[in-house]
Jmol script that loads the backbone (N, CA, C; Angstrom):
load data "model"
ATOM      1  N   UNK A   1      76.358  -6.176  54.592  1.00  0.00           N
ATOM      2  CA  UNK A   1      75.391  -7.067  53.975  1.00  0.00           C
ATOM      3  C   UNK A   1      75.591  -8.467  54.564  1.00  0.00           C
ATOM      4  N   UNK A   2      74.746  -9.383  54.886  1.00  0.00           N
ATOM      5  CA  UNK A   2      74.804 -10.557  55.545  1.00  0.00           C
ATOM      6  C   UNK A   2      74.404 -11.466  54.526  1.00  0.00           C
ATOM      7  N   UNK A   3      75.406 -12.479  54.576  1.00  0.00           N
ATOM      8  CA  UNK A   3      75.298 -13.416  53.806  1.00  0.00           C
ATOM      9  C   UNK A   3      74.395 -14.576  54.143  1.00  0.00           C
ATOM     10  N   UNK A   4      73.578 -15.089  53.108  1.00  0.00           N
ATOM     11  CA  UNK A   4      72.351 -15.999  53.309  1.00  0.00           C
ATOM     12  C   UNK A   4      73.440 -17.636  53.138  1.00  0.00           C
ATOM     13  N   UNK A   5      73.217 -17.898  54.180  1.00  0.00           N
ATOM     14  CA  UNK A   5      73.918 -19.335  54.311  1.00  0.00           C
ATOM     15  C   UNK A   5      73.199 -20.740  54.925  1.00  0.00           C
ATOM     16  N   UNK A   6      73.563 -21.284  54.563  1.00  0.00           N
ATOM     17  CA  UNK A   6      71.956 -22.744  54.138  1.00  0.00           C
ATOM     18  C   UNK A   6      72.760 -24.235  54.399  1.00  0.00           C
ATOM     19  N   UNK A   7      72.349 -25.074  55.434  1.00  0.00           N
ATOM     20  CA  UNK A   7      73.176 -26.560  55.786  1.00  0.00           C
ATOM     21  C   UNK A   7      72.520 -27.107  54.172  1.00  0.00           C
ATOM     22  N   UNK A   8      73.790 -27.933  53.808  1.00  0.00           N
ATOM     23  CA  UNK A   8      73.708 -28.675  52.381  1.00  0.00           C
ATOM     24  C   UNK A   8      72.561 -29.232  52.306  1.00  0.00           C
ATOM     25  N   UNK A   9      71.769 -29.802  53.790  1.00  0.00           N
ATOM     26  CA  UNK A   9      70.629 -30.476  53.825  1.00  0.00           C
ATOM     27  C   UNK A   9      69.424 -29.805  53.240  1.00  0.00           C
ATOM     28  N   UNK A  10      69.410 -28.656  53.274  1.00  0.00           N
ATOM     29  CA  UNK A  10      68.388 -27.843  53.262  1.00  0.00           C
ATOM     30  C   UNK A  10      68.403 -27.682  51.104  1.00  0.00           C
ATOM     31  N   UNK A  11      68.990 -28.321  50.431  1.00  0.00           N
ATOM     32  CA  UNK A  11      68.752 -28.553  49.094  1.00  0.00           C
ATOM     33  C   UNK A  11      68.097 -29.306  48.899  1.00  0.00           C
ATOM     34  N   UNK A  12      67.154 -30.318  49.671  1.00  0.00           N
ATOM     35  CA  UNK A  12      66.270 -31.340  49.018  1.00  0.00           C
ATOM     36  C   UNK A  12      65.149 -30.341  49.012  1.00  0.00           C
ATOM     37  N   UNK A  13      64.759 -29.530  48.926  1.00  0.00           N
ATOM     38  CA  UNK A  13      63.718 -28.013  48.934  1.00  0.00           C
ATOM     39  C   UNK A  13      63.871 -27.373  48.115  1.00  0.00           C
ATOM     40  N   UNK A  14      63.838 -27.937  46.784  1.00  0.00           N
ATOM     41  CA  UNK A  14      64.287 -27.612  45.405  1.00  0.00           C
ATOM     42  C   UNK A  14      63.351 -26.052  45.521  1.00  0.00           C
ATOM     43  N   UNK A  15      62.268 -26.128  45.439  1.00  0.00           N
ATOM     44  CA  UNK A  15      61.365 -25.034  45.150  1.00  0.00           C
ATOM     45  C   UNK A  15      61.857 -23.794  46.238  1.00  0.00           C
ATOM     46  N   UNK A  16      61.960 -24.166  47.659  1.00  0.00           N
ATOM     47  CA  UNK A  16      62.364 -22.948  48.267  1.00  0.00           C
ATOM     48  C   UNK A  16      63.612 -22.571  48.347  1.00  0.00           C
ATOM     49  N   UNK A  17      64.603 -23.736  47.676  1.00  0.00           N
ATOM     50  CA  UNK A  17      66.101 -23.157  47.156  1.00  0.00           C
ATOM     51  C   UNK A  17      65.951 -21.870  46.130  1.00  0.00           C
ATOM     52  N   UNK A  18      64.884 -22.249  45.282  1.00  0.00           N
ATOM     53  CA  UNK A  18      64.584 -21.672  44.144  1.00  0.00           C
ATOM     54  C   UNK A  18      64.545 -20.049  44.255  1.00  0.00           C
ATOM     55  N   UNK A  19      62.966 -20.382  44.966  1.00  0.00           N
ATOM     56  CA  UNK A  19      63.067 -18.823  45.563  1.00  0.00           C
ATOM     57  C   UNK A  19      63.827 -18.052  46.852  1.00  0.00           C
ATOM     58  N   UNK A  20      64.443 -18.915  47.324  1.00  0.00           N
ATOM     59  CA  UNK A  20      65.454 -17.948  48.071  1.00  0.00           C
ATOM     60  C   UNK A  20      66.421 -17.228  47.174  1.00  0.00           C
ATOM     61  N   UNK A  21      67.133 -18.182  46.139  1.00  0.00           N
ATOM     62  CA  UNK A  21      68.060 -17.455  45.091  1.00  0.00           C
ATOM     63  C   UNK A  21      67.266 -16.517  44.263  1.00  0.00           C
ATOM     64  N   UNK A  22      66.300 -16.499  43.961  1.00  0.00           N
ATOM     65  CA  UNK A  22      65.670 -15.224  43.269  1.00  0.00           C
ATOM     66  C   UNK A  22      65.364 -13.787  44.420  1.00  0.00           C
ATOM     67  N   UNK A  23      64.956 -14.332  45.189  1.00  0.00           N
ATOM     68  CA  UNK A  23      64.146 -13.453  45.815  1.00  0.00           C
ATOM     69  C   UNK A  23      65.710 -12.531  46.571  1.00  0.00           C
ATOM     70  N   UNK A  24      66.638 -13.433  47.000  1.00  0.00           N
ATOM     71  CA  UNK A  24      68.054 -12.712  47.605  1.00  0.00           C
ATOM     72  C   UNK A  24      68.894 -12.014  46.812  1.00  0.00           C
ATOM     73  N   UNK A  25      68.610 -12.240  45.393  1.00  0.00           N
ATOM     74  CA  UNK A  25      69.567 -11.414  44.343  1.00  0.00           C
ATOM     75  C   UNK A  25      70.671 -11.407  44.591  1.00  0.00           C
ATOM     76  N   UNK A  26      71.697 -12.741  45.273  1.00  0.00           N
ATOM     77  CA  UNK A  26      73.239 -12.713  45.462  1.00  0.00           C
ATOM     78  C   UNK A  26      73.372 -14.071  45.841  1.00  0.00           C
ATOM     79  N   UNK A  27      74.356 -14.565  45.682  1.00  0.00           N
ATOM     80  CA  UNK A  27      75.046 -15.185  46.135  1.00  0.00           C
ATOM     81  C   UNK A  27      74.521 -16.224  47.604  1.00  0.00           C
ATOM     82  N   UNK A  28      74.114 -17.687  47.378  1.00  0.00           N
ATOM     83  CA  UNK A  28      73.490 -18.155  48.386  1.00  0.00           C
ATOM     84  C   UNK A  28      75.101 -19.469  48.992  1.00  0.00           C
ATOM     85  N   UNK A  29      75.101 -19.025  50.148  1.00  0.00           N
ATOM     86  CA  UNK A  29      76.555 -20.168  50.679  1.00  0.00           C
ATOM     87  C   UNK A  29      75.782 -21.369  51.607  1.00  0.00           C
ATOM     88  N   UNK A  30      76.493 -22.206  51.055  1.00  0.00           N
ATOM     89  CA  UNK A  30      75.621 -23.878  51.007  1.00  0.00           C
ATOM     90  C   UNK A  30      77.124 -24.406  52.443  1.00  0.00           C
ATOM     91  N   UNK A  31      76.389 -24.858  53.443  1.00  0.00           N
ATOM     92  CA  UNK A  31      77.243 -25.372  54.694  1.00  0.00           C
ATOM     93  C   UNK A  31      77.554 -27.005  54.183  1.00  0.00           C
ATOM     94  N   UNK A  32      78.551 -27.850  54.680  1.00  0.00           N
ATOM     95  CA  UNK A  32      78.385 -28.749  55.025  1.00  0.00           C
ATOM     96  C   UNK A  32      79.566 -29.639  55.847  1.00  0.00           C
ATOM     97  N   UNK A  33      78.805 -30.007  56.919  1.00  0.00           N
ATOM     98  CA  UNK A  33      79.741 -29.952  58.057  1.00  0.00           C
ATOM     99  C   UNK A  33      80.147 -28.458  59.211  1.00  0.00           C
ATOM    100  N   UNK A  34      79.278 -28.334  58.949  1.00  0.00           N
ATOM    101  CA  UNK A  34      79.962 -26.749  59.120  1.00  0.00           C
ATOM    102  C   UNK A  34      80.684 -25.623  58.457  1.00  0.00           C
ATOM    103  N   UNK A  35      80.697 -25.890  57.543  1.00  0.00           N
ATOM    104  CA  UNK A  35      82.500 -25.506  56.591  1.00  0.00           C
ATOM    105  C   UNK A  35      81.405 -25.381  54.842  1.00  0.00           C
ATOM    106  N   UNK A  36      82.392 -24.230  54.237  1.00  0.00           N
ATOM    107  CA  UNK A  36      81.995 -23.791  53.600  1.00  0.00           C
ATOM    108  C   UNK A  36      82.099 -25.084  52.250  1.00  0.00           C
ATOM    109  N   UNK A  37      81.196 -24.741  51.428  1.00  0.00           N
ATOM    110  CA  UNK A  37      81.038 -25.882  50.545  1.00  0.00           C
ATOM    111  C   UNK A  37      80.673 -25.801  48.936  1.00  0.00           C
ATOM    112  N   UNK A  38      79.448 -24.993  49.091  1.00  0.00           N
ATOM    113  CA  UNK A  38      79.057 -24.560  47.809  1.00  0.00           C
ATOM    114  C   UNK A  38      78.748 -23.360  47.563  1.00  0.00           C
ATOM    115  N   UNK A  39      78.419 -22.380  46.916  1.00  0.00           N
ATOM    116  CA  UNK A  39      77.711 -21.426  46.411  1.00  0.00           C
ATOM    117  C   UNK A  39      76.676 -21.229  44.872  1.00  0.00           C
ATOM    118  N   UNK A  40      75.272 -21.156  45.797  1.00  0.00           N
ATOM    119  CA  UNK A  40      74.328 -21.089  44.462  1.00  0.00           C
ATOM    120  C   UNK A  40      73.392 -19.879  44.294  1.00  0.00           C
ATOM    121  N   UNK A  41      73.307 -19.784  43.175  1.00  0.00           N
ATOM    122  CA  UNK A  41      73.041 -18.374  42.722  1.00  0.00           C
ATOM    123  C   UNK A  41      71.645 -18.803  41.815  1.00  0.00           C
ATOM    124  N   UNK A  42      70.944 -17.130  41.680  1.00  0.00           N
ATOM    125  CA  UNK A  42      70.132 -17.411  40.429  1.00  0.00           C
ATOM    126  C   UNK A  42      71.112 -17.007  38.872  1.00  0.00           C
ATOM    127  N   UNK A  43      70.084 -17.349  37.779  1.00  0.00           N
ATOM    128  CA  UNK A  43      71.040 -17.227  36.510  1.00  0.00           C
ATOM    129  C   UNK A  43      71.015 -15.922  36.622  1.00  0.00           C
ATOM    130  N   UNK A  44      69.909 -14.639  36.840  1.00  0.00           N
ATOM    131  CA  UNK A  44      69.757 -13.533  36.512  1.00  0.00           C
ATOM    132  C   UNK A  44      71.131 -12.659  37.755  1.00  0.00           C
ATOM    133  N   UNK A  45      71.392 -13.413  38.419  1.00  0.00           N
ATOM    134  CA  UNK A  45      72.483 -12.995  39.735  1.00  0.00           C
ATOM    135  C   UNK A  45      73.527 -13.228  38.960  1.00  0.00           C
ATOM    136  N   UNK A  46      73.860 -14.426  38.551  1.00  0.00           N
ATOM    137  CA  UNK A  46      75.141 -14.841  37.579  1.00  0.00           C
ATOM    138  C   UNK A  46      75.099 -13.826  36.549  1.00  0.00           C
ATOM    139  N   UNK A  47      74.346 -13.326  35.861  1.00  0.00           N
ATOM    140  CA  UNK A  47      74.406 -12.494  35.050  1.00  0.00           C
ATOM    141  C   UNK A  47      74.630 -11.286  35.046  1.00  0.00           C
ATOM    142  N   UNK A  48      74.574 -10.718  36.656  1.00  0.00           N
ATOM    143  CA  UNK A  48      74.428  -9.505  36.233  1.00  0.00           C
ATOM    144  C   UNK A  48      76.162  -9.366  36.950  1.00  0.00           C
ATOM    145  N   UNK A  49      76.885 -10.354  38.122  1.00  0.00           N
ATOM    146  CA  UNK A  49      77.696 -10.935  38.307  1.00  0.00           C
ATOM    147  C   UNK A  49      78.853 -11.054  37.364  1.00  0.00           C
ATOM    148  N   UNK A  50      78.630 -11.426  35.938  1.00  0.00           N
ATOM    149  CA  UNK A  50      79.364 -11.797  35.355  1.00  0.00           C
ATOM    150  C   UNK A  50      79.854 -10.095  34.368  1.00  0.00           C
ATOM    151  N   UNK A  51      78.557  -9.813  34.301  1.00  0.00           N
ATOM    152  CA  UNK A  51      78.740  -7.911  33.812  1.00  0.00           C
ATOM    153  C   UNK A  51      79.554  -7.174  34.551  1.00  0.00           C
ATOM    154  N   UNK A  52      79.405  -7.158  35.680  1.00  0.00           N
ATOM    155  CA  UNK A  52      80.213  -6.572  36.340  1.00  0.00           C
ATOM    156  C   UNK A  52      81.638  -7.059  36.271  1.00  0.00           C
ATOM    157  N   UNK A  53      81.786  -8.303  36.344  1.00  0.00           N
ATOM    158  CA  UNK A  53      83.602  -8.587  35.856  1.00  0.00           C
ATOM    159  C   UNK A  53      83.664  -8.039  34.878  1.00  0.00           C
ATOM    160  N   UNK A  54      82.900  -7.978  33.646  1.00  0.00           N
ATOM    161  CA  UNK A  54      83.175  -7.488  32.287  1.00  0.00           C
ATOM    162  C   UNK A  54      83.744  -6.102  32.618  1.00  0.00           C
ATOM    163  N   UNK A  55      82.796  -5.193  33.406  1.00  0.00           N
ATOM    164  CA  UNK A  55      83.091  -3.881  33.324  1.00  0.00           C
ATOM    165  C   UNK A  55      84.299  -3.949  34.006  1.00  0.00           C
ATOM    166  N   UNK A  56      84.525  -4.669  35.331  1.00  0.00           N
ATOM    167  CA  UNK A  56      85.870  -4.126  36.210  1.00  0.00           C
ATOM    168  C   UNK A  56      86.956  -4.428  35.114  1.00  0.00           C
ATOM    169  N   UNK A  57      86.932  -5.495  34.386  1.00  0.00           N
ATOM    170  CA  UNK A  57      88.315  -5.697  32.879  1.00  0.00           C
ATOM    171  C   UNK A  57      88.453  -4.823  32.293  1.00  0.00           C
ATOM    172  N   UNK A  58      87.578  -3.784  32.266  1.00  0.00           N
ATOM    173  CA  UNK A  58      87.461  -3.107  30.828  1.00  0.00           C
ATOM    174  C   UNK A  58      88.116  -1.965  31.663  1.00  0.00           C
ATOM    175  N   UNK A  59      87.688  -1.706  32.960  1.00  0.00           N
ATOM    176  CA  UNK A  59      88.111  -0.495  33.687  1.00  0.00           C
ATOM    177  C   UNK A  59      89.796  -0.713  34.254  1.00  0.00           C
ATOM    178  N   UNK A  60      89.834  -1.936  33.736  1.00  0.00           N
ATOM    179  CA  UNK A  60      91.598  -2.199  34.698  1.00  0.00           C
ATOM    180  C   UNK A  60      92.339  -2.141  33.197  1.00  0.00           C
ATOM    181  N   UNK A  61      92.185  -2.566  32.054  1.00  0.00           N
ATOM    182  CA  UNK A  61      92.649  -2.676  30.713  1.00  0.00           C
ATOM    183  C   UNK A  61      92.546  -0.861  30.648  1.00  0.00           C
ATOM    184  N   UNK A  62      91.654   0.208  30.676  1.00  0.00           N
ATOM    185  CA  UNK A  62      91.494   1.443  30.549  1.00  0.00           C
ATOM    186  C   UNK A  62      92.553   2.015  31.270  1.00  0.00           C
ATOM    187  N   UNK A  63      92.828   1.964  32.540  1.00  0.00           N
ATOM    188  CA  UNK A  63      93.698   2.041  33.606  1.00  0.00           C
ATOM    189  C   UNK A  63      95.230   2.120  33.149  1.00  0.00           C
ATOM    190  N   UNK A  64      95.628   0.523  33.053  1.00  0.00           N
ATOM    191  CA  UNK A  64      96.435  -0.318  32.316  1.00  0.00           C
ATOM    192  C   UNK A  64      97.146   1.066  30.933  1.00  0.00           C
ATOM    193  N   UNK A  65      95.840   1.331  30.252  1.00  0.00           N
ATOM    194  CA  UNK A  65      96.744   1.939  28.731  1.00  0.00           C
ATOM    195  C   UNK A  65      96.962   3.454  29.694  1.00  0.00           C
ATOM    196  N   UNK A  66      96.058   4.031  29.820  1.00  0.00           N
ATOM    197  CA  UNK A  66      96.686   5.056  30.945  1.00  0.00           C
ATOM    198  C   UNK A  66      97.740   5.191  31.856  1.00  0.00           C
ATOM    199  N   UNK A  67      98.106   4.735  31.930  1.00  0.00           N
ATOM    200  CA  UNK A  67      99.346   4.342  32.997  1.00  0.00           C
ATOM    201  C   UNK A  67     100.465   4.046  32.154  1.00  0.00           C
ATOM    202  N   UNK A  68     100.260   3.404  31.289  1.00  0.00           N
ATOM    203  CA  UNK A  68     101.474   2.877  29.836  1.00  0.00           C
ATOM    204  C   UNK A  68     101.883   4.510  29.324  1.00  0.00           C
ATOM    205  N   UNK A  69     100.658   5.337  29.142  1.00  0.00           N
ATOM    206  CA  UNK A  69     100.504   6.379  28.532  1.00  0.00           C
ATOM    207  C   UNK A  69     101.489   7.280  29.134  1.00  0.00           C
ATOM    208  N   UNK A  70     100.971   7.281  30.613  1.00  0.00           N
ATOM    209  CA  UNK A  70     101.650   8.127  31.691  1.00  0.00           C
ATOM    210  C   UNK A  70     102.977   7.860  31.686  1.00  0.00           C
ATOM    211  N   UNK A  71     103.254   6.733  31.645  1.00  0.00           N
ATOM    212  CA  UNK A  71     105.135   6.359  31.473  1.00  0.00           C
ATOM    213  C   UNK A  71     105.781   6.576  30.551  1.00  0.00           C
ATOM    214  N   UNK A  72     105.006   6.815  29.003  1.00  0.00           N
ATOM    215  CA  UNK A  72     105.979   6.255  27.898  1.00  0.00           C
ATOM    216  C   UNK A  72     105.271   8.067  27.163  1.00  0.00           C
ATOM    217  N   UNK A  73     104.222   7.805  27.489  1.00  0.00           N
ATOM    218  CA  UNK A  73     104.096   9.351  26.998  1.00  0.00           C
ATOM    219  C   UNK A  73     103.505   8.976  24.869  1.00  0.00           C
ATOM    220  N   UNK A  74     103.643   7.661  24.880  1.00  0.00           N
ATOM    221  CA  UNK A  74     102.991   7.318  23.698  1.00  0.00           C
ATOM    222  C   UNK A  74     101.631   6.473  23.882  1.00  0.00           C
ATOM    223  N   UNK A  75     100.670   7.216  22.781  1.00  0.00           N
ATOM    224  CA  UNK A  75      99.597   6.205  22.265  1.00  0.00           C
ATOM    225  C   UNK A  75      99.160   5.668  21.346  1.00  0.00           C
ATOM    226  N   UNK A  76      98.189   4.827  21.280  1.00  0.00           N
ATOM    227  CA  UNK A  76      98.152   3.674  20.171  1.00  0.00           C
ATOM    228  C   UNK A  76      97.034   3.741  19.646  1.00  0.00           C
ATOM    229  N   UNK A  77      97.147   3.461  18.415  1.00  0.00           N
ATOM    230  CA  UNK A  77      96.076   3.550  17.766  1.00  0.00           C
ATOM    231  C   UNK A  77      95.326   1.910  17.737  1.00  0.00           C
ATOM    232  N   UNK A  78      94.471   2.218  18.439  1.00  0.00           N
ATOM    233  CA  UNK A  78      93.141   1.239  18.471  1.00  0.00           C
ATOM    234  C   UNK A  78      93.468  -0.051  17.105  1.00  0.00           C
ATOM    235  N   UNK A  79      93.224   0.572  16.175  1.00  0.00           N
ATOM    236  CA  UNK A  79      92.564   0.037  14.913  1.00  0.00           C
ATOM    237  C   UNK A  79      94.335  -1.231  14.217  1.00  0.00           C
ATOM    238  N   UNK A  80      95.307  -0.067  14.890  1.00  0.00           N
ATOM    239  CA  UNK A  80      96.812  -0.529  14.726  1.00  0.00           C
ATOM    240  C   UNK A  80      96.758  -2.018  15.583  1.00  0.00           C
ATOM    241  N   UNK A  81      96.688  -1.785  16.585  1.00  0.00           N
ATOM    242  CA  UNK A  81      97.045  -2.885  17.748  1.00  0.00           C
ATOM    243  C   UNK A  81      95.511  -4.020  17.350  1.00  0.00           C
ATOM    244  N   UNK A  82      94.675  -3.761  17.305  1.00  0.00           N
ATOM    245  CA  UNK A  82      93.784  -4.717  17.099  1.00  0.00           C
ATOM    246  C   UNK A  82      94.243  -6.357  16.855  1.00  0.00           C
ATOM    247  N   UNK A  83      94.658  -6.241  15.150  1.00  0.00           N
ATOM    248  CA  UNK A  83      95.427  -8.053  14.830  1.00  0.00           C
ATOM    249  C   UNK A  83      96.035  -8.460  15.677  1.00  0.00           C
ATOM    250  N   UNK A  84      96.996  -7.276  16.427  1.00  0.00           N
ATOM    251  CA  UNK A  84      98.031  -7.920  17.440  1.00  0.00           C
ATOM    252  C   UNK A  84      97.468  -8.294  18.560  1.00  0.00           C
ATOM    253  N   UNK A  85      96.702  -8.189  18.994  1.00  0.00           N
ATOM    254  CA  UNK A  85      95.765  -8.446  20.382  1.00  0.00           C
ATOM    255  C   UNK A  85      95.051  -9.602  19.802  1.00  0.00           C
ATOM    256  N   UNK A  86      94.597  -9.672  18.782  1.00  0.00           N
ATOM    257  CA  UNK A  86      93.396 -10.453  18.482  1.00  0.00           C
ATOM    258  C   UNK A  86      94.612 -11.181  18.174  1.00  0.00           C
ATOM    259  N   UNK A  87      95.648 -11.814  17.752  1.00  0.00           N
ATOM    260  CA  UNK A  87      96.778 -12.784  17.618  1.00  0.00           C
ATOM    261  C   UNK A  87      97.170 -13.467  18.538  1.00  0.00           C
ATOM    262  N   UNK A  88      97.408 -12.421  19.544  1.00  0.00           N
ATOM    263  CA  UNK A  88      97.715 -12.780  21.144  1.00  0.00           C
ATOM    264  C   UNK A  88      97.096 -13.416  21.953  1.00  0.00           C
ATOM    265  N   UNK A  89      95.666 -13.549  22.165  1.00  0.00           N
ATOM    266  CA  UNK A  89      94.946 -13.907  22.451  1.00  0.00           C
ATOM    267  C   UNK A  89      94.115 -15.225  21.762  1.00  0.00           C
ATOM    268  N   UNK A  90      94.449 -15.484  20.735  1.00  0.00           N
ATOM    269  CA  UNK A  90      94.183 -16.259  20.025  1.00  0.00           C
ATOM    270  C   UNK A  90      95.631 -17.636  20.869  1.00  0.00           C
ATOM    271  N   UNK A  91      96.640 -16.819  20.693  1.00  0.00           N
ATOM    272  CA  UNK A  91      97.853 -17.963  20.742  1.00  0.00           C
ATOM    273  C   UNK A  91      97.515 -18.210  22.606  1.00  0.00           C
ATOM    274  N   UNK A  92      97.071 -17.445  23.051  1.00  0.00           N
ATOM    275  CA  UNK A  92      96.768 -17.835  24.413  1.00  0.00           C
ATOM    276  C   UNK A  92      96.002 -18.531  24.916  1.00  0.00           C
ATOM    277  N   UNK A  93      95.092 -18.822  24.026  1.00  0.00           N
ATOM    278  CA  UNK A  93      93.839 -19.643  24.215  1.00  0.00           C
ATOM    279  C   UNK A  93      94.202 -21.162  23.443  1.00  0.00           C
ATOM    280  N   UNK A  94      94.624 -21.114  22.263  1.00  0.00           N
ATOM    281  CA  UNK A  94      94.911 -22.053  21.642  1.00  0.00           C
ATOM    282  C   UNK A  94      96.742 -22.633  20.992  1.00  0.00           C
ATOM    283  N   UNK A  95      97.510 -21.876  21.883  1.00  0.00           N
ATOM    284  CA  UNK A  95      98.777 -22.068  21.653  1.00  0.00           C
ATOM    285  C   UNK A  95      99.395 -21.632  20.592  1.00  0.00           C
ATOM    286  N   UNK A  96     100.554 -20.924  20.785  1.00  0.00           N
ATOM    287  CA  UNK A  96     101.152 -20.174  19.604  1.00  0.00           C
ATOM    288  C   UNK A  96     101.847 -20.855  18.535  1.00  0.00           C
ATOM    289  N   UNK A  97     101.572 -22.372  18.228  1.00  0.00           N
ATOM    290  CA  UNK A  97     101.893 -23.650  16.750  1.00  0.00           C
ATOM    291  C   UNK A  97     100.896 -23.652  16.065  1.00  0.00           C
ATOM    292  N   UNK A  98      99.828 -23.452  16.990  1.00  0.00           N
ATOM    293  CA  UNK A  98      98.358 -24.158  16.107  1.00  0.00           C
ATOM    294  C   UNK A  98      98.227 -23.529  15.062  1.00  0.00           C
ATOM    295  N   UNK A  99      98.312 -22.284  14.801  1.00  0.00           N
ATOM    296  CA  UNK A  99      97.903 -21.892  12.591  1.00  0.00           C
ATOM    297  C   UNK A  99      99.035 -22.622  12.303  1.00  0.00           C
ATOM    298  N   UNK A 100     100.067 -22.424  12.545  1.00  0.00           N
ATOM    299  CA  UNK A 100     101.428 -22.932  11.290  1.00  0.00           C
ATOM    300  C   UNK A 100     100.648 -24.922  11.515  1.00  0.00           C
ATOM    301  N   UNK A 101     100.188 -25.192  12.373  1.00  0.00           N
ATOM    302  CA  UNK A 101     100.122 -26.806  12.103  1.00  0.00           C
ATOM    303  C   UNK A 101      98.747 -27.334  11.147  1.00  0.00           C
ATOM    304  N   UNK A 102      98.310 -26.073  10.693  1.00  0.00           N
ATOM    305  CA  UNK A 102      97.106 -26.620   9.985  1.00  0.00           C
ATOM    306  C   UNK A 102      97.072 -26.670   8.768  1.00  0.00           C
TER     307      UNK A 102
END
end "model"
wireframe off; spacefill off
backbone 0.3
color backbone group
C-alpha cells in the first residue's frame, strides 16, 4: 500500500486536504523540509483506527489470560477479579493515595 504524502505547503487547500483524507481512508503524511512531520487523517479513519486498537487489546489481554492459564493451569472468575482490575486501574490513572485522601 503506498502512502499518500503531501509538502506541509500543500495545507493552505483546506478543501482538497479535506477530500483527500476522506476519499484515501488512511492515514495522510504531511512533509516538511523533506522529513516527516505530521500525520492527518479523517475522523471516520481515526475511528475506525482507534477500533481496531480496541480489538488488538482485547485480543492481547485474551492471549495474556490464556497463557496465565497455560502456565498455572488456574482460572478466574470474571465477576471475582472485576473490583480488583477496576481498583487497579483506577490507582493507575489516578494514583494509589487518592481515595484514602478524600
Amino acid at each position: 500500500m503506498a502512502k499518500n504524502i503531501i509538502p506541509i505547503t500543500d495545507l493552505r487547500n483546506t478543501t482538497e486536504i479535506s477530500k483527500l483524507c476522506h476519499d484515501a481512508k488512511e492515514p495522510i503524511y504531511v512533509t516538511k523540509n523533506g522529513y516527516g512531520d505530521l500525520v492527518i487523517m479523517s475522523t471516520e479513519t481515526l475511528e475506525i483506527y482507534e477500533t481496531k486498537i480496541n480489538e488488538l487489546e482485547e485480543a492481547v489481554r485474551i492471549l495474556q489470560s490464556e497463557l496465565e492459564y497455560a502456565k498455572t493451569g488456574v482460572a478466574h472468575n470474571a465477576r471475582e477479579l472485576l473490583p480488583k482490575l477496576k481498583e487497579e486501574a483506577f490507582n493507575e490513572v489516578y494514583g494509589a493515595n487518592s481515595r484514602s485522601s478524600k
